[in-house]
mmCIF entry with sequence, helices, sheets and N, C-alpha, C, O atoms, coordinates in Angstrom:
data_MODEL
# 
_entry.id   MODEL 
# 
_entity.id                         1 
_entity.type                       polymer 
_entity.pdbx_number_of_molecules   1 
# 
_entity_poly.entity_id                      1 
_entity_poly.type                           'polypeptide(L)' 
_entity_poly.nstd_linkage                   no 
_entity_poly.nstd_monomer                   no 
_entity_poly.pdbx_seq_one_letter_code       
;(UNK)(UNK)(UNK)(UNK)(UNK)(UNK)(UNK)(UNK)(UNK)(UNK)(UNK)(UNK)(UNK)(UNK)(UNK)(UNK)
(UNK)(UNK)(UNK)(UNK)(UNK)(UNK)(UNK)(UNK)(UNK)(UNK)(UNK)(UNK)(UNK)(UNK)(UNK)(UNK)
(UNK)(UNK)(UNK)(UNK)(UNK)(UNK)(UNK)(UNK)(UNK)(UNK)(UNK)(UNK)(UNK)(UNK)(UNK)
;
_entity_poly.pdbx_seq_one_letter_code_can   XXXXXXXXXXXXXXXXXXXXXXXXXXXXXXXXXXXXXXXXXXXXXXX 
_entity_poly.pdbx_strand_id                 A 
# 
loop_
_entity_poly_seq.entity_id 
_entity_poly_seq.num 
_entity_poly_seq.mon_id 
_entity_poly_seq.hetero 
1 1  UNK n 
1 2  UNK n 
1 3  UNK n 
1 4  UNK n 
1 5  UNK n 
1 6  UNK n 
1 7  UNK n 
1 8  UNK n 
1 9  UNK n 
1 10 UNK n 
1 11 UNK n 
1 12 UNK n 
1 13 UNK n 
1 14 UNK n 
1 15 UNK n 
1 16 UNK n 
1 17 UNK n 
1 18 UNK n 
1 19 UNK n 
1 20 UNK n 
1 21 UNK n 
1 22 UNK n 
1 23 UNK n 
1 24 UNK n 
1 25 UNK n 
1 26 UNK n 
1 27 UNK n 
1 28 UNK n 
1 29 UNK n 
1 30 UNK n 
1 31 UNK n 
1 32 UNK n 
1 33 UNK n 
1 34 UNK n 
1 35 UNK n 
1 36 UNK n 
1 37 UNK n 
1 38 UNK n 
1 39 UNK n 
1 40 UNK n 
1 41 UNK n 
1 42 UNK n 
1 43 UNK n 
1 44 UNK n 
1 45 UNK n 
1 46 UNK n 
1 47 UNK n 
# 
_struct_asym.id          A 
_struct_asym.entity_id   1 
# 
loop_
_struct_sheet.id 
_struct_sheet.type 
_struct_sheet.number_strands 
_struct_sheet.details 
AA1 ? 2 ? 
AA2 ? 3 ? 
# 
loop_
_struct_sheet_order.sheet_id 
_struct_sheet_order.range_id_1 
_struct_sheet_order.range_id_2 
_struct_sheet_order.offset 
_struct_sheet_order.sense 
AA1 1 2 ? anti-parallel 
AA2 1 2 ? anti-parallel 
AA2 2 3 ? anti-parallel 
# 
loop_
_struct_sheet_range.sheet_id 
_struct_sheet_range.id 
_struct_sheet_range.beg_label_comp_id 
_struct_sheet_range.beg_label_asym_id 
_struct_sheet_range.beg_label_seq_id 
_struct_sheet_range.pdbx_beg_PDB_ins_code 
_struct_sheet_range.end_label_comp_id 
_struct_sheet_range.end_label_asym_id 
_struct_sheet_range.end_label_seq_id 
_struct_sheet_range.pdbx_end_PDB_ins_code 
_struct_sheet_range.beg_auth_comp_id 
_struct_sheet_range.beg_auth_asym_id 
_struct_sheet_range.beg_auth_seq_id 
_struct_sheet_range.end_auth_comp_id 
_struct_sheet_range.end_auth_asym_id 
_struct_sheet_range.end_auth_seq_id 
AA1 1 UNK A 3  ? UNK A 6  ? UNK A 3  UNK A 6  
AA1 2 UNK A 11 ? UNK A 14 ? UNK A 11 UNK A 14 
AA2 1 UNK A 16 ? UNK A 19 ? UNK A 16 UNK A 19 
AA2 2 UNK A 29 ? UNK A 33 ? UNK A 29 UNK A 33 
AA2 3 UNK A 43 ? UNK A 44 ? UNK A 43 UNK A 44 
# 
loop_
_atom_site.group_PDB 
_atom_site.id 
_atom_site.type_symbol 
_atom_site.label_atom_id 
_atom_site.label_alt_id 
_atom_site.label_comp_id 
_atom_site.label_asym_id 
_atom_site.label_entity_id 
_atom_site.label_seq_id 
_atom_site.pdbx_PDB_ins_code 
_atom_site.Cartn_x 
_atom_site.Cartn_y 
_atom_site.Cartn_z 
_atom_site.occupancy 
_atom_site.B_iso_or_equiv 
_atom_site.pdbx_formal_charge 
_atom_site.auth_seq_id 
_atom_site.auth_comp_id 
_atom_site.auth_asym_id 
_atom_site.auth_atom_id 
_atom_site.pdbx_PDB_model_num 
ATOM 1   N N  . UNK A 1 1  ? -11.394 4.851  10.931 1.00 0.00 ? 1  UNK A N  1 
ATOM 2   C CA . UNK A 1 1  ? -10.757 6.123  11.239 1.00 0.00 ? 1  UNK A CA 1 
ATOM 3   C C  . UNK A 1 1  ? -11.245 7.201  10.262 1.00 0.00 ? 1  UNK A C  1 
ATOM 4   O O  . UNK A 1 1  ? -11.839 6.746  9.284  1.00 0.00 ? 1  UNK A O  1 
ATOM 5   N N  . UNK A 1 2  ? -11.116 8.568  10.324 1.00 0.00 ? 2  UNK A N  1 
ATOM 6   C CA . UNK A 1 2  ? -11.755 9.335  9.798  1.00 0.00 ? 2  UNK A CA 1 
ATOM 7   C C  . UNK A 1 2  ? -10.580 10.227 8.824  1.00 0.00 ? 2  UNK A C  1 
ATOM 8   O O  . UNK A 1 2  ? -9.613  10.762 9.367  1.00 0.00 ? 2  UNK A O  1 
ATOM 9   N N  . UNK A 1 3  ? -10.777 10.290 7.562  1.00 0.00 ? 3  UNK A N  1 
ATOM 10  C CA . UNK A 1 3  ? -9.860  10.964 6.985  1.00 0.00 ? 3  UNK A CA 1 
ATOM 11  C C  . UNK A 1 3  ? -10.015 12.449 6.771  1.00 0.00 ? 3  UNK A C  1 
ATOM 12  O O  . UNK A 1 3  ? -11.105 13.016 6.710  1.00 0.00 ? 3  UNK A O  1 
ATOM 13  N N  . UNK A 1 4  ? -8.901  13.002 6.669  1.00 0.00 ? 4  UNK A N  1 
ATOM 14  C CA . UNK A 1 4  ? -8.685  14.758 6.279  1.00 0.00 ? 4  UNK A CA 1 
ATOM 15  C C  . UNK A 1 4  ? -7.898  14.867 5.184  1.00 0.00 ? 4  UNK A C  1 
ATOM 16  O O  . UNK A 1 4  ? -7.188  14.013 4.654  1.00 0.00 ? 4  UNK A O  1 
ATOM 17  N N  . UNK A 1 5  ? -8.085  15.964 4.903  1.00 0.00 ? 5  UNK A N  1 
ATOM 18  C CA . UNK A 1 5  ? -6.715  16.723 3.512  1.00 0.00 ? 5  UNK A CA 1 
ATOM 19  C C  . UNK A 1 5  ? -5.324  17.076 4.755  1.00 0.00 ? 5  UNK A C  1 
ATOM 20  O O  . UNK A 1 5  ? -5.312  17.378 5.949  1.00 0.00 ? 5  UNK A O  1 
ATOM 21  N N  . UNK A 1 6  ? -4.383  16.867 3.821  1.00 0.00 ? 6  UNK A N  1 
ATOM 22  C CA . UNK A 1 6  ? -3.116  17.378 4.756  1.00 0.00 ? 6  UNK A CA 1 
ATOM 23  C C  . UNK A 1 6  ? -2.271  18.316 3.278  1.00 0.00 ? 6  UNK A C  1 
ATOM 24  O O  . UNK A 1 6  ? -1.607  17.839 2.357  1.00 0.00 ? 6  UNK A O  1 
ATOM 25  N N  . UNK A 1 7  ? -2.596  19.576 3.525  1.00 0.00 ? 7  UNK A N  1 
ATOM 26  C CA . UNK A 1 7  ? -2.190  20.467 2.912  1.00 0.00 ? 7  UNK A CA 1 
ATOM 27  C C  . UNK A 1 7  ? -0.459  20.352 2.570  1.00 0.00 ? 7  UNK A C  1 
ATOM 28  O O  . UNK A 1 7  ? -0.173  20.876 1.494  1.00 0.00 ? 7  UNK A O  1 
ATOM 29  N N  . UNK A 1 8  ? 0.468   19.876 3.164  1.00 0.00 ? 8  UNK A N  1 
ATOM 30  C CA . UNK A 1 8  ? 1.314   19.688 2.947  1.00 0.00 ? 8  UNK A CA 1 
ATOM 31  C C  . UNK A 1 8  ? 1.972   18.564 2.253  1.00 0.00 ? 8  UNK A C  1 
ATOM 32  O O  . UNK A 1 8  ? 3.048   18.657 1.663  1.00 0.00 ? 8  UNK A O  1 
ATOM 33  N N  . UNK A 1 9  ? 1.171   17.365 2.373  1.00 0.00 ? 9  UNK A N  1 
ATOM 34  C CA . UNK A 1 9  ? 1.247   16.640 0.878  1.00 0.00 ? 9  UNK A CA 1 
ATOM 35  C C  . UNK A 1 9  ? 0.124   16.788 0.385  1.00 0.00 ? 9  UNK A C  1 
ATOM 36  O O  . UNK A 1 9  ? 0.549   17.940 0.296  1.00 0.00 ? 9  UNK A O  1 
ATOM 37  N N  . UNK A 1 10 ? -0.500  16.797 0.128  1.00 0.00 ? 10 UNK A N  1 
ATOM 38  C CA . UNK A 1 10 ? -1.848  17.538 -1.087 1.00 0.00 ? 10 UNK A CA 1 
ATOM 39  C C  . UNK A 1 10 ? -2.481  16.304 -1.379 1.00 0.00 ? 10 UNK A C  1 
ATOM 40  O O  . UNK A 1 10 ? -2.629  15.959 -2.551 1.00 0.00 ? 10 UNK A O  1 
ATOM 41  N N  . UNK A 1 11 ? -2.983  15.399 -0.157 1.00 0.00 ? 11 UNK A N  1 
ATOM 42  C CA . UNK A 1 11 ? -3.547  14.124 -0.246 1.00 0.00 ? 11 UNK A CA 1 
ATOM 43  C C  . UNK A 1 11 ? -4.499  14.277 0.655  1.00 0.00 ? 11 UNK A C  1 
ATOM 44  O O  . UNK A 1 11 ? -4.668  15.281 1.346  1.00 0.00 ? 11 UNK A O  1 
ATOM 45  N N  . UNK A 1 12 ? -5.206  13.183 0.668  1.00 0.00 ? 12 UNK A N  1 
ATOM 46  C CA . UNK A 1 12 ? -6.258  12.334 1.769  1.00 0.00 ? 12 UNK A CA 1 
ATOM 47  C C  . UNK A 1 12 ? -5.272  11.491 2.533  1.00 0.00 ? 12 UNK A C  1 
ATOM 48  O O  . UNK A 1 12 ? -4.382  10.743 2.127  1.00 0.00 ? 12 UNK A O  1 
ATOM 49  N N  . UNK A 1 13 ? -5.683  11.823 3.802  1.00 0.00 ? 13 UNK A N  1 
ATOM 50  C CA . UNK A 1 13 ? -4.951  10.544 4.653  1.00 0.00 ? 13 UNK A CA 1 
ATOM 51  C C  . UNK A 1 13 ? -5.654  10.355 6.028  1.00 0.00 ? 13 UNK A C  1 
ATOM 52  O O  . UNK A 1 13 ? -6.168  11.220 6.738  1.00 0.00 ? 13 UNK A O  1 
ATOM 53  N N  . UNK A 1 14 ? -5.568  9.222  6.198  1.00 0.00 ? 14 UNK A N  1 
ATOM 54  C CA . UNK A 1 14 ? -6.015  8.812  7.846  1.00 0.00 ? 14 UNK A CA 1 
ATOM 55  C C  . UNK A 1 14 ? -5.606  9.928  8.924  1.00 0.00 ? 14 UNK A C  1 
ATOM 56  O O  . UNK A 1 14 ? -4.394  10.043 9.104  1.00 0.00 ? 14 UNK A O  1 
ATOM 57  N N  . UNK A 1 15 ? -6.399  10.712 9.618  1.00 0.00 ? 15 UNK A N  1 
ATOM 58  C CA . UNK A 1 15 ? -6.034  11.255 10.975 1.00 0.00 ? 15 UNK A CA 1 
ATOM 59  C C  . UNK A 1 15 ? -5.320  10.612 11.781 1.00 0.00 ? 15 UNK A C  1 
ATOM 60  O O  . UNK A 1 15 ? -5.962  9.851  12.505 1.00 0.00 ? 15 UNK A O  1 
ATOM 61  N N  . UNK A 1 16 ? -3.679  10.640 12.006 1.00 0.00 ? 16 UNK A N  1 
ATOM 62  C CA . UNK A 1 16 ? -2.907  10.066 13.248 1.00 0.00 ? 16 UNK A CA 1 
ATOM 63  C C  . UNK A 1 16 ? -3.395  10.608 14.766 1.00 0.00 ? 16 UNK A C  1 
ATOM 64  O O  . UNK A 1 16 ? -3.170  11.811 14.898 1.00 0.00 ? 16 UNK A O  1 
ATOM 65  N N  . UNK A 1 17 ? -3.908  10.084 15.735 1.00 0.00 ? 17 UNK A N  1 
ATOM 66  C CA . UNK A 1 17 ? -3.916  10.072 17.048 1.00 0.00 ? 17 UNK A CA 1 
ATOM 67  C C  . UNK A 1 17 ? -4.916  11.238 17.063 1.00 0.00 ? 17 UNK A C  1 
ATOM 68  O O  . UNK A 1 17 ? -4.613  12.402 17.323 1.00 0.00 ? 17 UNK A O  1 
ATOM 69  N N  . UNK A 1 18 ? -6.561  10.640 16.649 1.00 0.00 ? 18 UNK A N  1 
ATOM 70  C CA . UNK A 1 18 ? -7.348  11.802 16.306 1.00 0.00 ? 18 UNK A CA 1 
ATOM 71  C C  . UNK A 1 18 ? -8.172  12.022 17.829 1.00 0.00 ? 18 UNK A C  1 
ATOM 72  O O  . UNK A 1 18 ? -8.407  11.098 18.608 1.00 0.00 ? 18 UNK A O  1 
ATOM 73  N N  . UNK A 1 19 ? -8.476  13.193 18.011 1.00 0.00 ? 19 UNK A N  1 
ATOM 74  C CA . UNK A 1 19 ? -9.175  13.470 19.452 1.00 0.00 ? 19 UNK A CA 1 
ATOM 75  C C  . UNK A 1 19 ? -10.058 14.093 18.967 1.00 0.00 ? 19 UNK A C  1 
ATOM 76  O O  . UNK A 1 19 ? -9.866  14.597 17.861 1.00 0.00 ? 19 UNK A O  1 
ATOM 77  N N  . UNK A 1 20 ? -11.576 14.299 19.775 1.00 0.00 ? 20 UNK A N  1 
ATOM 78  C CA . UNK A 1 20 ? -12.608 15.060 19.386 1.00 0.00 ? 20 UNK A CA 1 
ATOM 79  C C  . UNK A 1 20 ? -12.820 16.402 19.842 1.00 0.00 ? 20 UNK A C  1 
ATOM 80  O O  . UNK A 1 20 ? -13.564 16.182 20.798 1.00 0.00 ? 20 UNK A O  1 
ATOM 81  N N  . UNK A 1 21 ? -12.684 17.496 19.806 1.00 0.00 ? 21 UNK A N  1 
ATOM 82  C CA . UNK A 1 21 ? -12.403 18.723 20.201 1.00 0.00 ? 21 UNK A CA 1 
ATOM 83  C C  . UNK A 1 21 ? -13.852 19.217 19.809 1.00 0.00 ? 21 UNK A C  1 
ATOM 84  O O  . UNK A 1 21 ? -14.515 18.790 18.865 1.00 0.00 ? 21 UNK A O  1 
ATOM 85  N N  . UNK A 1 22 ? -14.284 20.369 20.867 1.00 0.00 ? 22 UNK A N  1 
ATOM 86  C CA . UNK A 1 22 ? -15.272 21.192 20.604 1.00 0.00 ? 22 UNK A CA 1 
ATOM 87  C C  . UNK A 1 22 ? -14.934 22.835 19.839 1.00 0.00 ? 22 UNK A C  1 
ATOM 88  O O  . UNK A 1 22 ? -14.187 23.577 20.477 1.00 0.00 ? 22 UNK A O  1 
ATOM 89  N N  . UNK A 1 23 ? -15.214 23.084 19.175 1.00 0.00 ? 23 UNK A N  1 
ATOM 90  C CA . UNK A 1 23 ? -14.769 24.853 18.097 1.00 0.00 ? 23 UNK A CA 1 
ATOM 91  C C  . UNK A 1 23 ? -15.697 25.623 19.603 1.00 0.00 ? 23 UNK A C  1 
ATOM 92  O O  . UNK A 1 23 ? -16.454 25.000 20.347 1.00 0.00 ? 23 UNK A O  1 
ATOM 93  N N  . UNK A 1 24 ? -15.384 26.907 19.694 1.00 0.00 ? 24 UNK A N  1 
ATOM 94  C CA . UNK A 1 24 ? -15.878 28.006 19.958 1.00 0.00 ? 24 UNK A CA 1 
ATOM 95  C C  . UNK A 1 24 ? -17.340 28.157 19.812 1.00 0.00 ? 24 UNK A C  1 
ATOM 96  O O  . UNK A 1 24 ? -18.066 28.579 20.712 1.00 0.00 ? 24 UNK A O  1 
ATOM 97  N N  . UNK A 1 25 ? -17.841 27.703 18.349 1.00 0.00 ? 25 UNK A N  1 
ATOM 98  C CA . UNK A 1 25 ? -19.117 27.819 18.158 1.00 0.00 ? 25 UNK A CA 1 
ATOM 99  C C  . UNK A 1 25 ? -20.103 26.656 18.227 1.00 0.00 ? 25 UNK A C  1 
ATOM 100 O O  . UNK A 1 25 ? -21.125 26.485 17.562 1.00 0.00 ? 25 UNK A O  1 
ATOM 101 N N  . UNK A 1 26 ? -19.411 25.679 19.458 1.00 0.00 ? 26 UNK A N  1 
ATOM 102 C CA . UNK A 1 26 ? -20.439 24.141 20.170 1.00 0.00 ? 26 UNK A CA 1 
ATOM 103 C C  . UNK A 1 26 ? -20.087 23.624 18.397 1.00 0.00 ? 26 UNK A C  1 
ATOM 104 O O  . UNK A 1 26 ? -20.609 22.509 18.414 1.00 0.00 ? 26 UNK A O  1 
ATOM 105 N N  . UNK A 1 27 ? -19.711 23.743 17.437 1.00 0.00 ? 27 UNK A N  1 
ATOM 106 C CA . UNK A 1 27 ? -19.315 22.223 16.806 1.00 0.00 ? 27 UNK A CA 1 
ATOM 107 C C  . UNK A 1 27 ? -18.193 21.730 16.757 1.00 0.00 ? 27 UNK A C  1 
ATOM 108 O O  . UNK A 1 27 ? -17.231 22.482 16.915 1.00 0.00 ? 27 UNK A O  1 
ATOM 109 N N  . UNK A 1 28 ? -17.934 19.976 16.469 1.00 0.00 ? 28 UNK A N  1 
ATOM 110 C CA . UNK A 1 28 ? -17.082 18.923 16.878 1.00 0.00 ? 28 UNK A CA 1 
ATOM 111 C C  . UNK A 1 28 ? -16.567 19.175 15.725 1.00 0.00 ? 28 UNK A C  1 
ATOM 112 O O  . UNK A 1 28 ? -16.989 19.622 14.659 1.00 0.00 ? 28 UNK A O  1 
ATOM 113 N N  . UNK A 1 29 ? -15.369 18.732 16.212 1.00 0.00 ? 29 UNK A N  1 
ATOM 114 C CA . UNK A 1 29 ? -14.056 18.401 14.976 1.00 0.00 ? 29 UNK A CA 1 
ATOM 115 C C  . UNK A 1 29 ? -13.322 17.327 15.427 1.00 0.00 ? 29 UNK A C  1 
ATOM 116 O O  . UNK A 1 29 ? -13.757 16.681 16.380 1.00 0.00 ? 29 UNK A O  1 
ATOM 117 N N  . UNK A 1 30 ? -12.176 16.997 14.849 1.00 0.00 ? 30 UNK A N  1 
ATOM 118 C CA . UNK A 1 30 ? -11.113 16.022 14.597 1.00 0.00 ? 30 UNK A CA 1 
ATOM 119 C C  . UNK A 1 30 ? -9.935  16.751 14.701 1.00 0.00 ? 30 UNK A C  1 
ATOM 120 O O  . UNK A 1 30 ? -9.830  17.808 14.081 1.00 0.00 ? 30 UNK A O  1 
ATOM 121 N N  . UNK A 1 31 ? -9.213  16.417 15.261 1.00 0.00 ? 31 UNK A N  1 
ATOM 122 C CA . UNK A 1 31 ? -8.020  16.934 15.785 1.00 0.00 ? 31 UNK A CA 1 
ATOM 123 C C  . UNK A 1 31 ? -6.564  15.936 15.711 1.00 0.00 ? 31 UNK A C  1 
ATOM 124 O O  . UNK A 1 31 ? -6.418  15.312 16.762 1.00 0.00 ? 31 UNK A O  1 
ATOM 125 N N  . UNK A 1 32 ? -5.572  15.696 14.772 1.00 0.00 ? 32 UNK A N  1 
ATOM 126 C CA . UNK A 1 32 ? -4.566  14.733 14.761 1.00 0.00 ? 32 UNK A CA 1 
ATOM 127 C C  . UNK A 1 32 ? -3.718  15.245 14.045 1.00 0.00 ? 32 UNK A C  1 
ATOM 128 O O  . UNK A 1 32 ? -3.770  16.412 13.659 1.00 0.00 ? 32 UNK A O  1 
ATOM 129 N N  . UNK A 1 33 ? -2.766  14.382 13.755 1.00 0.00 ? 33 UNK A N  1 
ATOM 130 C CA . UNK A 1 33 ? -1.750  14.594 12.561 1.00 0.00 ? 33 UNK A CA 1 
ATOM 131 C C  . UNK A 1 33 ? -1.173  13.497 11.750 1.00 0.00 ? 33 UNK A C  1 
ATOM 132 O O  . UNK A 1 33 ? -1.104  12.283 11.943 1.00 0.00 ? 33 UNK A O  1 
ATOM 133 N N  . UNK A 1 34 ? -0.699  14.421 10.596 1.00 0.00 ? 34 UNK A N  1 
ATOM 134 C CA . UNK A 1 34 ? -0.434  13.440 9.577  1.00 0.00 ? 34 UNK A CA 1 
ATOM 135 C C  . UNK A 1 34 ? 0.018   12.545 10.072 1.00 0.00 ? 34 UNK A C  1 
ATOM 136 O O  . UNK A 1 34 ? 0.577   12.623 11.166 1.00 0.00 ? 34 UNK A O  1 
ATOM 137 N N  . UNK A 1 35 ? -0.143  11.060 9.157  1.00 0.00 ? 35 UNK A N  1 
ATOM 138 C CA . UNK A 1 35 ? 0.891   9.596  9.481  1.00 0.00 ? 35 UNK A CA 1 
ATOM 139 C C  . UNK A 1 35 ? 1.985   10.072 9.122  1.00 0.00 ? 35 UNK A C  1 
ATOM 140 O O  . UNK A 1 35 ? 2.913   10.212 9.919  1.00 0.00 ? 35 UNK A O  1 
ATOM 141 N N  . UNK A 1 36 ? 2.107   10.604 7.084  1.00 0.00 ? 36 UNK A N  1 
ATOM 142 C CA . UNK A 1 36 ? 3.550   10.832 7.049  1.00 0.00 ? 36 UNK A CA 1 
ATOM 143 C C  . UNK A 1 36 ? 4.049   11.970 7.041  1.00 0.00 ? 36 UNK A C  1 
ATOM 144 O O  . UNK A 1 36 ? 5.140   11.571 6.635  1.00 0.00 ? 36 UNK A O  1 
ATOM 145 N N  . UNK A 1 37 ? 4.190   13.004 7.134  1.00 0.00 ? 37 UNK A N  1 
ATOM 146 C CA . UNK A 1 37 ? 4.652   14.527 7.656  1.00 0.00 ? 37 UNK A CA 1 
ATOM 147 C C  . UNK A 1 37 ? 4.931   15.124 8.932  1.00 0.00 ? 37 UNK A C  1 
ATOM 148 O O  . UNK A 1 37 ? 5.793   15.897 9.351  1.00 0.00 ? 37 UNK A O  1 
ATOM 149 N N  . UNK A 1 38 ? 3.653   14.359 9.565  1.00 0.00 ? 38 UNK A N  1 
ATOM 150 C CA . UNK A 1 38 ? 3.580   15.226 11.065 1.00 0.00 ? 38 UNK A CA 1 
ATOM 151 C C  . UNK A 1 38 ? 2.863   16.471 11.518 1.00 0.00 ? 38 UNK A C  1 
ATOM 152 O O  . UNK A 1 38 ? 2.874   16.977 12.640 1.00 0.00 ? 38 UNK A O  1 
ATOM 153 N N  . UNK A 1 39 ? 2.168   16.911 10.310 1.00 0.00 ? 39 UNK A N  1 
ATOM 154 C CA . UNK A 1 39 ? 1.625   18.308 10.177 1.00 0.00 ? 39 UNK A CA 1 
ATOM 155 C C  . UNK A 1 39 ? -0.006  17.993 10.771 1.00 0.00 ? 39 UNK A C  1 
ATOM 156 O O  . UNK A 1 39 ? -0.825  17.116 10.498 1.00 0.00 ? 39 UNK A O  1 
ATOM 157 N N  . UNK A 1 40 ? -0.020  19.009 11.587 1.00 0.00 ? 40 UNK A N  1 
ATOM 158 C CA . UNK A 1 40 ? -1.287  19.376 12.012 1.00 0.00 ? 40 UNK A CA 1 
ATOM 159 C C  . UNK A 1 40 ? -2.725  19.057 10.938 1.00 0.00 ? 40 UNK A C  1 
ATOM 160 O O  . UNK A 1 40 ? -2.796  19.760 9.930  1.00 0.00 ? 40 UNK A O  1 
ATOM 161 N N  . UNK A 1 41 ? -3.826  18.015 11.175 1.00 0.00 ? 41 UNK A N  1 
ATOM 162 C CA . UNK A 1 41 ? -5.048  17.649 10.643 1.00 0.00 ? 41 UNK A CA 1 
ATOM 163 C C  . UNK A 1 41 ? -5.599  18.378 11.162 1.00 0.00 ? 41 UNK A C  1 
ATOM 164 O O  . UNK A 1 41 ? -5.058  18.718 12.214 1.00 0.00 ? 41 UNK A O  1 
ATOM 165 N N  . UNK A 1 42 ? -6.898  19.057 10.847 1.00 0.00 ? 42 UNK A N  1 
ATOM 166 C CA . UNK A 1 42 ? -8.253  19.190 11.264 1.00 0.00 ? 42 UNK A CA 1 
ATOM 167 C C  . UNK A 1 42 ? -9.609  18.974 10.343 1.00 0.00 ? 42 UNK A C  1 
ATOM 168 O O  . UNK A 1 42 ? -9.779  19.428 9.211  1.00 0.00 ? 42 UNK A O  1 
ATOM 169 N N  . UNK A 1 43 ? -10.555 18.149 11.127 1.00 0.00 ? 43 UNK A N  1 
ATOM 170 C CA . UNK A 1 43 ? -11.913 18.006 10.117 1.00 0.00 ? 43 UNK A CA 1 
ATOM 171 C C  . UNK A 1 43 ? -12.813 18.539 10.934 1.00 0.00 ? 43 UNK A C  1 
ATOM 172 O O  . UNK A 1 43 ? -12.672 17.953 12.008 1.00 0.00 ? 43 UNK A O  1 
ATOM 173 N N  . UNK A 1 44 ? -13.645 19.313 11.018 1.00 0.00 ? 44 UNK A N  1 
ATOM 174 C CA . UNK A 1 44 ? -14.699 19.823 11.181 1.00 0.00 ? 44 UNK A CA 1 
ATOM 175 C C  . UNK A 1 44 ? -16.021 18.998 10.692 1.00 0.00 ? 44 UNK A C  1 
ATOM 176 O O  . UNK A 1 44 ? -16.392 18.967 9.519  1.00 0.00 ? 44 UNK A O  1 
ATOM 177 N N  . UNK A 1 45 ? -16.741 18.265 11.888 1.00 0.00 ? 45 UNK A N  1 
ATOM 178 C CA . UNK A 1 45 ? -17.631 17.242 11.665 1.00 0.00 ? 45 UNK A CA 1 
ATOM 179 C C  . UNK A 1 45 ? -19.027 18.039 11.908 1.00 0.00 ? 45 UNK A C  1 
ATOM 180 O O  . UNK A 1 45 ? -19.076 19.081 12.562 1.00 0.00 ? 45 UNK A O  1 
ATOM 181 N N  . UNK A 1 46 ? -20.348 17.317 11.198 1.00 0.00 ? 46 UNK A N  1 
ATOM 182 C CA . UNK A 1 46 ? -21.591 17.522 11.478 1.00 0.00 ? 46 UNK A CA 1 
ATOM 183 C C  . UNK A 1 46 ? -21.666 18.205 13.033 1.00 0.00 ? 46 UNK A C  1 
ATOM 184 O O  . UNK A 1 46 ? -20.963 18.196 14.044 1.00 0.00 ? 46 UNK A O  1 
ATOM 185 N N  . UNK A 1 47 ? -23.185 18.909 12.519 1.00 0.00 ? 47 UNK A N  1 
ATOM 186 C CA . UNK A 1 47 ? -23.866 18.705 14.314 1.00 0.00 ? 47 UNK A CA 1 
ATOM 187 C C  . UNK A 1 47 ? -24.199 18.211 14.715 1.00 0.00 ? 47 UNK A C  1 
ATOM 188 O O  . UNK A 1 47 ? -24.489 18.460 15.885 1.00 0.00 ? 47 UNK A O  1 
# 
């Protein structure tokens, strides 16, 4: 699984229920949420 920062606990954590989304400008990201908060993830991946 692919990890992100979750600004609201101020950690690294596993992406919960991550989907691959396209940005506006044709690049891929990561799209989920925290395991423990619930707060909105995003990672912005390679091209």
């Amino acid at each position: 699984m692919a990890e992100a920062y979750c600004v609201k606990c101020k950690a690294k954590k596993e992406i919960k229920e991550a989907q691959e989304v396209t940005m506006k400008n044709g690049r891929k990201a990561l799209k989920g949420t925290c395991p423990d908060c619930g707060t909105g993830m995003y990672r912005i991946m390679g091209k």
